[in-house]
RODO-2510 file (C-alpha; in nm, 4 decimals, decimal comma):
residues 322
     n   res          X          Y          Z
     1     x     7,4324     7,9275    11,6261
     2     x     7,2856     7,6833    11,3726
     3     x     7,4022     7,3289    11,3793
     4     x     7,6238     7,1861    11,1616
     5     x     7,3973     7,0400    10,9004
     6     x     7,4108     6,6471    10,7219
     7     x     7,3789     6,6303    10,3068
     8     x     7,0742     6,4366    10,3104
     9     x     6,7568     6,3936    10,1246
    10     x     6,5150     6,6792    10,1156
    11     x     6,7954     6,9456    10,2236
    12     x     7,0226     6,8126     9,8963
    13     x     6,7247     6,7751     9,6739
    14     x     6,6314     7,1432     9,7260
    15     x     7,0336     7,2589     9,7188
    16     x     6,9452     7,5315     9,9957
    17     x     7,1542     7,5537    10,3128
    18     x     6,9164     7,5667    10,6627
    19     x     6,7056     7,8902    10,7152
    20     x     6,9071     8,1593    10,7452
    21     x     6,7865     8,4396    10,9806
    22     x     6,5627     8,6456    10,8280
    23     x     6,5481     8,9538    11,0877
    24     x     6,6759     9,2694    10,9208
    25     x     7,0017     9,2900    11,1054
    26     x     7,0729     9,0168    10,7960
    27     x     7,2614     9,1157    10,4613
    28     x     7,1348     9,0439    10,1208
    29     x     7,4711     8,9183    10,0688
    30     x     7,4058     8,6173    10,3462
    31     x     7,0623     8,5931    10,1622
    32     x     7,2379     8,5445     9,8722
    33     x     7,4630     8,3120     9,9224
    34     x     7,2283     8,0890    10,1512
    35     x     7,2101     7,8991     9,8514
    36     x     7,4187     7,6331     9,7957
    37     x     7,4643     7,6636     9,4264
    38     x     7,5828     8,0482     9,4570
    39     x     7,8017     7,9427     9,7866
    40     x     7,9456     7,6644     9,5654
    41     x     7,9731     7,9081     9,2897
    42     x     8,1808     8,1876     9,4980
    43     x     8,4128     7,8477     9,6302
    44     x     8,5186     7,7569     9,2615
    45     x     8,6374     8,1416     9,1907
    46     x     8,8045     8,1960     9,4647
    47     x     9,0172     7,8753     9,4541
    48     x     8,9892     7,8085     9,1136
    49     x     8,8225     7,4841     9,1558
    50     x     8,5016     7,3536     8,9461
    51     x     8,2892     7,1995     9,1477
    52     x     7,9338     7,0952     9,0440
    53     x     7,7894     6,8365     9,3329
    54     x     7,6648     7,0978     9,5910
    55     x     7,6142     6,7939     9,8623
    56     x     7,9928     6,8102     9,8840
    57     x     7,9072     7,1236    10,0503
    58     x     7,9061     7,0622    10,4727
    59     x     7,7865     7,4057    10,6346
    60     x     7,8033     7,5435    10,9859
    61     x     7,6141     7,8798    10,9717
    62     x     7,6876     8,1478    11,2346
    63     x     7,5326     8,4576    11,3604
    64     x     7,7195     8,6707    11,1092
    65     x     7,8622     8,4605    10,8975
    66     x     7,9159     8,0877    10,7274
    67     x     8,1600     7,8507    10,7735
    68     x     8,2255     7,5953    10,5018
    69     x     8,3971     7,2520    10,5027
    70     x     8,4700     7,1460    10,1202
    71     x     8,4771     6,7495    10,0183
    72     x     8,6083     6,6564     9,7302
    73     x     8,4646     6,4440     9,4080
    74     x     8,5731     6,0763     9,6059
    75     x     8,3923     5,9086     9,8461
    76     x     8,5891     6,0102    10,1470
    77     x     8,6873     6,3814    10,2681
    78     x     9,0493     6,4131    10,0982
    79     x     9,1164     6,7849    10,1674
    80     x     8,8715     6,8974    10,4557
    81     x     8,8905     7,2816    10,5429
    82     x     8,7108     7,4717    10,7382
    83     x     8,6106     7,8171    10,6074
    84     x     8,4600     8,1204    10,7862
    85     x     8,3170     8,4027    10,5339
    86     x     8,2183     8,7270    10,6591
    87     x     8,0098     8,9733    10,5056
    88     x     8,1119     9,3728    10,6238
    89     x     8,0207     9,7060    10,5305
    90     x     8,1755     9,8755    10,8065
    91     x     8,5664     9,8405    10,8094
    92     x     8,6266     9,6239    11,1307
    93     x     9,0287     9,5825    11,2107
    94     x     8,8445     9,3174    11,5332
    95     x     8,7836     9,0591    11,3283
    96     x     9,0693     8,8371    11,3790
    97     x     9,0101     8,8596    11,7390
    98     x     8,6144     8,7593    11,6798
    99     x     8,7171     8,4813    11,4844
   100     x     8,9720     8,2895    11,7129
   101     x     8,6676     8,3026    11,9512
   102     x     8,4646     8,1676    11,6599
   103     x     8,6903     7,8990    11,5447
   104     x     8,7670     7,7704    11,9116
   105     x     8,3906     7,7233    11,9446
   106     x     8,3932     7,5599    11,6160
   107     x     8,6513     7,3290    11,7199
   108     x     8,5106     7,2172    12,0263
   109     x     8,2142     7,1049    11,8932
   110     x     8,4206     6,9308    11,5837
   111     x     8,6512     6,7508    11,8673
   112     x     8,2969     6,6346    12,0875
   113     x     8,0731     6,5052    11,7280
   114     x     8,4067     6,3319    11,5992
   115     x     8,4679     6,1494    11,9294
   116     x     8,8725     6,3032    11,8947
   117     x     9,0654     6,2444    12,2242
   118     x     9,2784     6,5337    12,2848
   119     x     9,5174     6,3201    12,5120
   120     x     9,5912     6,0632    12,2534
   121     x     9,9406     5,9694    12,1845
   122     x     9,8840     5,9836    11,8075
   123     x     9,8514     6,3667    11,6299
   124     x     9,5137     6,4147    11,5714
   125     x     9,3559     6,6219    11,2675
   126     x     9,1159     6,8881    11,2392
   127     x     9,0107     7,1171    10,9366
   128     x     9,2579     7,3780    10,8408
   129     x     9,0882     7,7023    10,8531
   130     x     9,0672     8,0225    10,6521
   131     x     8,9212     8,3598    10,7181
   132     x     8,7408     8,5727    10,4587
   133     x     8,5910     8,9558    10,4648
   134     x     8,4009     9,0064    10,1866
   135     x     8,4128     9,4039    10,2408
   136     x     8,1896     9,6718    10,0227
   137     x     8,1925     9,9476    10,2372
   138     x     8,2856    10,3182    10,1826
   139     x     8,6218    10,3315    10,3475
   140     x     8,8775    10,2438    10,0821
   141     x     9,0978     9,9731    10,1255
   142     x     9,2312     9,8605     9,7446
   143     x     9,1642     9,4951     9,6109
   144     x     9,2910     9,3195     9,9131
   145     x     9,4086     9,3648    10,2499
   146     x     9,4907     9,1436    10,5689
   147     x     9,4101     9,1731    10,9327
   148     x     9,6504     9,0072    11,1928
   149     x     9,5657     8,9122    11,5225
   150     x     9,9018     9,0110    11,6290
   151     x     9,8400     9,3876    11,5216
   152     x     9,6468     9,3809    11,8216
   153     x     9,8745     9,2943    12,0880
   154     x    10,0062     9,5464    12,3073
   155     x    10,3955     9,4719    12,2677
   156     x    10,5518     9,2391    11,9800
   157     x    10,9240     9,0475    12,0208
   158     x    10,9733     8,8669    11,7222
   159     x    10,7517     8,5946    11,5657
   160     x    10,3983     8,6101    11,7420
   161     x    10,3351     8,2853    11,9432
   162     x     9,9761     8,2841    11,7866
   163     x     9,8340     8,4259    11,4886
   164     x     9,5063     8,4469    11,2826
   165     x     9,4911     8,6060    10,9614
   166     x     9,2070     8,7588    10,7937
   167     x     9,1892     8,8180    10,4161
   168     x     8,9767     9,1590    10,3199
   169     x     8,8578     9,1120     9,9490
   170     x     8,6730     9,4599     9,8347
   171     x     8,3271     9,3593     9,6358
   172     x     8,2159     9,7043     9,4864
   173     x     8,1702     9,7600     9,1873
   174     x     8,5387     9,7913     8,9854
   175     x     8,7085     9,6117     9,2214
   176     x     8,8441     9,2323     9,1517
   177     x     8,7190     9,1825     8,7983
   178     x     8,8917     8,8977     8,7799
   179     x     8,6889     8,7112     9,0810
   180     x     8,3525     8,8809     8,9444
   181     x     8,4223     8,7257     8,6067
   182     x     8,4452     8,4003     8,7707
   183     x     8,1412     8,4348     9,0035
   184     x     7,8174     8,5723     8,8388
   185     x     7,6258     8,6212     9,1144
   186     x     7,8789     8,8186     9,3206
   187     x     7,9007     9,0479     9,0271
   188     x     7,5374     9,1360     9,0381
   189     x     7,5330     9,1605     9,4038
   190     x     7,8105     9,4528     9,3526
   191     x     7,6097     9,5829     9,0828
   192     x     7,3353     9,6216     9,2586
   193     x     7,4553     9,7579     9,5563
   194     x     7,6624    10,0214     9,3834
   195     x     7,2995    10,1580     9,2263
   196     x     7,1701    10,1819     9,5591
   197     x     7,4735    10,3900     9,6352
   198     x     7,4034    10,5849     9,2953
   199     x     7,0244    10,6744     9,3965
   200     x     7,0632    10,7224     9,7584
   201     x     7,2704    11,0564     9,6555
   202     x     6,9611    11,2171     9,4695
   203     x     6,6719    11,0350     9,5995
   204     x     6,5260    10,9112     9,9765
   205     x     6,6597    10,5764    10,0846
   206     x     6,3158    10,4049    10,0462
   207     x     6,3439    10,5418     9,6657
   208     x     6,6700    10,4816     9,6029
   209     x     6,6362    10,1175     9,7005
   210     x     6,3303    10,0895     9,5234
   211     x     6,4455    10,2131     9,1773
   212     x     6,7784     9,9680     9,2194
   213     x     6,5692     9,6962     9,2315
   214     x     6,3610     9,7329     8,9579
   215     x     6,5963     9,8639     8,7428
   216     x     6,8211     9,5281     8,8158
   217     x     6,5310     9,3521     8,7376
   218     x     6,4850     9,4968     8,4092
   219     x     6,8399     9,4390     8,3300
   220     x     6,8444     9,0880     8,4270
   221     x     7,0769     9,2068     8,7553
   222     x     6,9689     8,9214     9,0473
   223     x     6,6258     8,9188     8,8569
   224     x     6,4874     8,5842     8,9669
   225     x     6,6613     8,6716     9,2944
   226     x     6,4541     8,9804     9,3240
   227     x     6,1572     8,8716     9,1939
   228     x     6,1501     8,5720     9,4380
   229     x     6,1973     8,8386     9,7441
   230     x     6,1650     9,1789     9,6542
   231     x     5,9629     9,2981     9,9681
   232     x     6,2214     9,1585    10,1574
   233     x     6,5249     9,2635    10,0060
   234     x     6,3650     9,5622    10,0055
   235     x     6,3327     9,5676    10,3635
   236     x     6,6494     9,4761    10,4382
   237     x     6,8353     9,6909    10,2188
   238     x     6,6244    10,0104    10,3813
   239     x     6,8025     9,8767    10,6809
   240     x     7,1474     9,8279    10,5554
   241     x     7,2140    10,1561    10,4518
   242     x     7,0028    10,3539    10,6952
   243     x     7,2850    10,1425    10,9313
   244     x     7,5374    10,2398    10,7033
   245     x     7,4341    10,6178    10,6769
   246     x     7,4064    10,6167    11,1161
   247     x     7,7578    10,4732    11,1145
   248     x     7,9259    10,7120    10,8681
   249     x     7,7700    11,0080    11,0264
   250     x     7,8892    10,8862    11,3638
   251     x     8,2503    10,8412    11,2394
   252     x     8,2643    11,1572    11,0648
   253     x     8,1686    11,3136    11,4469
   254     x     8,4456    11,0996    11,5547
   255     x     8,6382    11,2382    11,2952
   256     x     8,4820    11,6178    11,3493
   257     x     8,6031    11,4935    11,7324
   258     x     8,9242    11,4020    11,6720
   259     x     9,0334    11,6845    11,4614
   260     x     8,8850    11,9280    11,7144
   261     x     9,0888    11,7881    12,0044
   262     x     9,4057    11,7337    11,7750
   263     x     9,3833    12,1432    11,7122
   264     x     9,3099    12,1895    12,1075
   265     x     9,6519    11,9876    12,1355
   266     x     9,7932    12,1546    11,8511
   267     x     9,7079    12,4937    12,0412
   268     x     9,7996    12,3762    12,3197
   269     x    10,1686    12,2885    12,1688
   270     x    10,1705    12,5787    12,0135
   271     x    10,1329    12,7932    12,3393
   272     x    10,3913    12,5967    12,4786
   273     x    10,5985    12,6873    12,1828
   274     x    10,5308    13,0314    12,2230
   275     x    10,6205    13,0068    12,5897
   276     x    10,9191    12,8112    12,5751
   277     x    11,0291    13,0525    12,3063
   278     x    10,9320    13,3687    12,5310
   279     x    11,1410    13,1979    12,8213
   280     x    11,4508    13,1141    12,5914
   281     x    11,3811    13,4984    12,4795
   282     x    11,4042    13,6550    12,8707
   283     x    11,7090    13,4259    12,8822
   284     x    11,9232    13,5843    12,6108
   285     x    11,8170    13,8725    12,7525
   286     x    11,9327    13,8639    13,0826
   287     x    12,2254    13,7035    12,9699
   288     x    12,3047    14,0183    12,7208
   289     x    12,2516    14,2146    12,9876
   290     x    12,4864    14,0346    13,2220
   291     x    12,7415    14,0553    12,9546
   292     x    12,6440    14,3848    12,9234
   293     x    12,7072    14,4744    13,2219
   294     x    13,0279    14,2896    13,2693
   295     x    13,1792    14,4806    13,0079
   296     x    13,0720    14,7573    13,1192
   297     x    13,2340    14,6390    13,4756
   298     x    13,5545    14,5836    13,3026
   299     x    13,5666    14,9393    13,0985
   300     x    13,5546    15,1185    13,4085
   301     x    13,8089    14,9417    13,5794
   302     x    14,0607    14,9700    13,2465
   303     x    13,9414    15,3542    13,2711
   304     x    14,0133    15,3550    13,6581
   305     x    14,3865    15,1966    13,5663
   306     x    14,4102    15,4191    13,2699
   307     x    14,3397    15,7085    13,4893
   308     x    14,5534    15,6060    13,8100
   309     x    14,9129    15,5434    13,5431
   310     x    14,7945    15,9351    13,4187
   311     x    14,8176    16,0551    13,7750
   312     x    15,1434    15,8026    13,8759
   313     x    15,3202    15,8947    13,5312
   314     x    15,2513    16,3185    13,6587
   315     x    15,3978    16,2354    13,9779
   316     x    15,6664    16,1047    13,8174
   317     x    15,6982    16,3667    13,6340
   318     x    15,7019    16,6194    13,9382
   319     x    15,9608    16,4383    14,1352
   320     x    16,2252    16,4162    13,8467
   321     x    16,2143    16,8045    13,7676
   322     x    16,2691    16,8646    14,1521
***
């Protein structure tokens, strides 16, 4: 974890946050917005601020992610929150969990650099925080969505005693126009990733990421972006979606997995069915039998009464002609 960084001289001057880290397990979209002036740029459309002075920016930078604290235009920190945006591919329901583990770190360290006494008799403030997935992966989701940490607890009574929310935003392509409109640089991003996407159906991934770029380029789609680090985004976007390919092949075995065993079960139920059925079946039988054979029973004993008046009534008969 990098350490939270001071607005100062050279690091304002050049409006770029500290180094992110370049191995390949990184996302173009951290690349991207490891610059200040797109971070800054992404703030304003999502709150509908407008913001100019990147130095207001304060930035903790995590292993997979950024955290933000936003000053405003006066002197002094008026309305200090602490952000943590999240860049996934891969639809995650975790996250809320991963990010109270986050944030507590986060806060720990806030408490110890401020100097805040935790056993003071006066409430003491820290940043308020918000959680953010910016999500292009293939799984569909709509616009938005929200992850609770309390969808993860085993049993719920009533209002959860803690809580983390997570907002999902989708960023492909067609998705939140409005938010694109307002941020230039995330609608590029989407743009370009969706003609990865595009090529990657027809062409090897090494092509297909190849052609993107320097058809964006041409169209003025991240060009100085591009430009600046082609090999790399190159690189790294061989690695994204070779990830991303490995991952939806592996959930469509879990898939292939699932549905097998759900149609062992289903057999399984089904044989059940079948024998429940054929037991329920004997039943009725043996029960028409019984009553079968009960009437039966009681035939022959109304013939055997039937018979035994025939011969009492001839007696009768015998004995009054004497």
């Amino acid at each position: 974890m990098m350490e939270l960084q001071a607005d100062s001289g050279v690091q304002e001057e050049q409006n770029i946050l500290p180094a992110a880290n370049r191995k390949y397990k990184d996302t173009i979209f951290r690349m991207l917005f490891s610059d200040k002036k797109n971070l800054l740029s992404l703030y304003n459309a999502l709150n509908g601020k407008n913001y100019s002075d990147c130095a207001q920016l304060e930035i903790v930078t995590l292993e997979n992610a950024i955290y933000m604290s936003m000053k405003n235009d006066l002197a002094f920190i008026l309305d200090l929150a602490l952000f943590l945006w999240e860049h996934q591919s891969t639809y995650n329901p975790n996250i809320p969990l991963r990010d109270l583990m986050y944030i507590a770190k986060e806060y720990e360290k806030y408490i110890k650099e401020k100097g805040i006494s935790l056993y003071s008799n006066r409430q003491q403030k820290i940043p308020a925080p918000q959680f953010i997935v910016f999500y292009n992966g293939n799984r569909k989701i709509g616009e938005r969505m929200e992850h609770r940490l309390s969808d993860a607890y085993e049993t719920s009574n009533g209002e959860p005693a803690l809580e983390l929310k997570v907002l999902v935003i989708s960023i492909n392509e067609g998705y939140n126009q409005k938010l694109m409109e307002s941020c230039q640089i995330l609608k590029e991003y989407a743009q370009y990733v969706s003609k990865v996407r595009t090529y990657k159906k027809k062409l090897k991934l090494n092509e297909a990421v190849e052609k993107a770029v320097e058809e964006c380029i041409q169209e003025g789609i991240l060009r100085e972006f591009l430009l600046k680090h082609r090999a790399e985004v190159v690189a790294m976007s061989i690695f994204e979606y070779d990830r991303e390919w490995e991952e939806e092949i592996l959930r469509k075995e879990e898939f292939e997995a699932g549905k097998e065993l759900g149609e062992q079960l289903g057999k399984e139920k089904e044989r059940k069915n079948i024998e429940k059925e054929r037991k329920n079946t004997e039943k009725e039988r043996r029960r028409a039998d019984s009553e079968k054979m009960r009437a039966d029973s009681e035939k022959i004993r109304a013939d055997n009464a039937e018979k035994e008046l025939l011969l009492l009534k001839g007696k009768l008969a015998l004995l009054e002609n004497r």
